[in-house]
C-alpha positions in Angstrom: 77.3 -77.4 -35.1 73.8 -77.1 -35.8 72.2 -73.4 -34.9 68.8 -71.9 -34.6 67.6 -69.0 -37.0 67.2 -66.3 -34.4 66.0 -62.4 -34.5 69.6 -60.5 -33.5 70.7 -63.3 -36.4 68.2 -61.6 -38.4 68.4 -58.4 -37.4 64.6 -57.8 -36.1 65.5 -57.8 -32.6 64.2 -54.7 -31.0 62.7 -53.8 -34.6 59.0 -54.6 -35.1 58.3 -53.1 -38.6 61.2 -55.5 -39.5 60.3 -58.7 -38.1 56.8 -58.0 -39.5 58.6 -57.7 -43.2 60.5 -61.1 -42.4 57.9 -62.9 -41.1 55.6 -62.0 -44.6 58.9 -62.9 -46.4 59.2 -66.1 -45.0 55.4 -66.7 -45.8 55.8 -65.6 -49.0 53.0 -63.2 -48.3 52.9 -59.2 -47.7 50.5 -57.4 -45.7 48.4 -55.7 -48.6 48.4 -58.7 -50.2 45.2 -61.7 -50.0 46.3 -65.5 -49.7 46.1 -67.1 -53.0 44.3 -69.9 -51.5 41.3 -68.3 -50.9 41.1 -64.9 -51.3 41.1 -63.9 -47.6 44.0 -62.3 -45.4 45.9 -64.9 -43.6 44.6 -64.6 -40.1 46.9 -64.9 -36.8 47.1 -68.8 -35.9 46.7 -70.0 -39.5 49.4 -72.1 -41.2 52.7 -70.6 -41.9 55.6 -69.5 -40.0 55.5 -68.9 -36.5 58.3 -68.0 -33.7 58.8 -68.2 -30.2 61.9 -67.9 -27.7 63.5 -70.6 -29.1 63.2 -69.8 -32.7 61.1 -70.4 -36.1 59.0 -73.7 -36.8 56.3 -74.8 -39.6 52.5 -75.1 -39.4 51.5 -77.0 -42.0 47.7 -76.6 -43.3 46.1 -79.3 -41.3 47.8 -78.0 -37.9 51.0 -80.2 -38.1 54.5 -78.9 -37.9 57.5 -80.2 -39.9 59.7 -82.4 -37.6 62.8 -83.9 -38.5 62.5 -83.7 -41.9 63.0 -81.6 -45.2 60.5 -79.5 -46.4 60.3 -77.4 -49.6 58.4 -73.8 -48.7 58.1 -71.1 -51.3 60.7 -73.5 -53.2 63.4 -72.9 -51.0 64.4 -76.2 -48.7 64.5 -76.1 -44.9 65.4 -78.4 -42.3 63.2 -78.8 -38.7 65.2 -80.9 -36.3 63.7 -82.9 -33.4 61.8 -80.3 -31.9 60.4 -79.0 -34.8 62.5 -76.0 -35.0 64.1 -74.9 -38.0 67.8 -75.2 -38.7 70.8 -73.1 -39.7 74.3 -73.7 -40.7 75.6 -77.6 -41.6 73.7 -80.3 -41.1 73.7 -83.8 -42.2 71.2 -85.4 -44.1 70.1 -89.1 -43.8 71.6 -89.9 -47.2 75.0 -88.7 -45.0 75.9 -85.9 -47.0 76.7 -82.5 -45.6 73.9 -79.1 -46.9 74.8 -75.6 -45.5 71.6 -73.8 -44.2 71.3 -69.9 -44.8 70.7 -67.7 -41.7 67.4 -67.4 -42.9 67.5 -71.5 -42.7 67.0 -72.6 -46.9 69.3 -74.3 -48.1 72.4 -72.9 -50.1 73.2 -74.6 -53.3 75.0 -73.9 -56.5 78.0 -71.6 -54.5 
């Protein structure tokens, strides 16, 4: 069964300071800290991370989101079904073989 990353999963639920922290981790950026692509602070609506009801997806730089696919962020590997959401827990890859997504959806390897 294939889940969604969610925030009682992650333990932000209820907890803003927290979500904020998760959300920087999982753009591999921190509030003090200036995006290495052009010296500015990330604004709101910018490429990155982003959540909603349903769970976390993938803006990509030109507006685009990851969708069914693989994608290698912060180099750690996720996987966006469908809808463009990303995954947790097993899932099955083209190639057929079986990959065991983290609650915080990259991929496990090497246990």
């Amino acid at each position: 069964m294939v889940n969604h990353f969610t925030d009682t999963e992650a333990g932000i639920e209820d907890n803003p300071e927290k979500a904020e922290a998760f959300t920087n981790e999982m753009n591999g950026t921190e509030p003090d800290k200036k995006d290495d692509s052009n010296g500015e602070n990330k604004a709101a609506g910018e490429h990155g991370w982003k959540k909603n009801d349903t769970g976390w997806w993938y803006e990509n730089d030109d507006g685009s989101y990851a969708k069914d696919e693989w994608k290698q962020i912060n180099d750690k590997w996720y996987r966006f079904n469908e809808q463009g959401y990303m995954q947790t827990g097993w899932v099955q890859g083209q190639d057929g073989k079986w990959y065991y997504l983290g609650a915080d959806g990259a991929m496990v390897t090497g246990t």
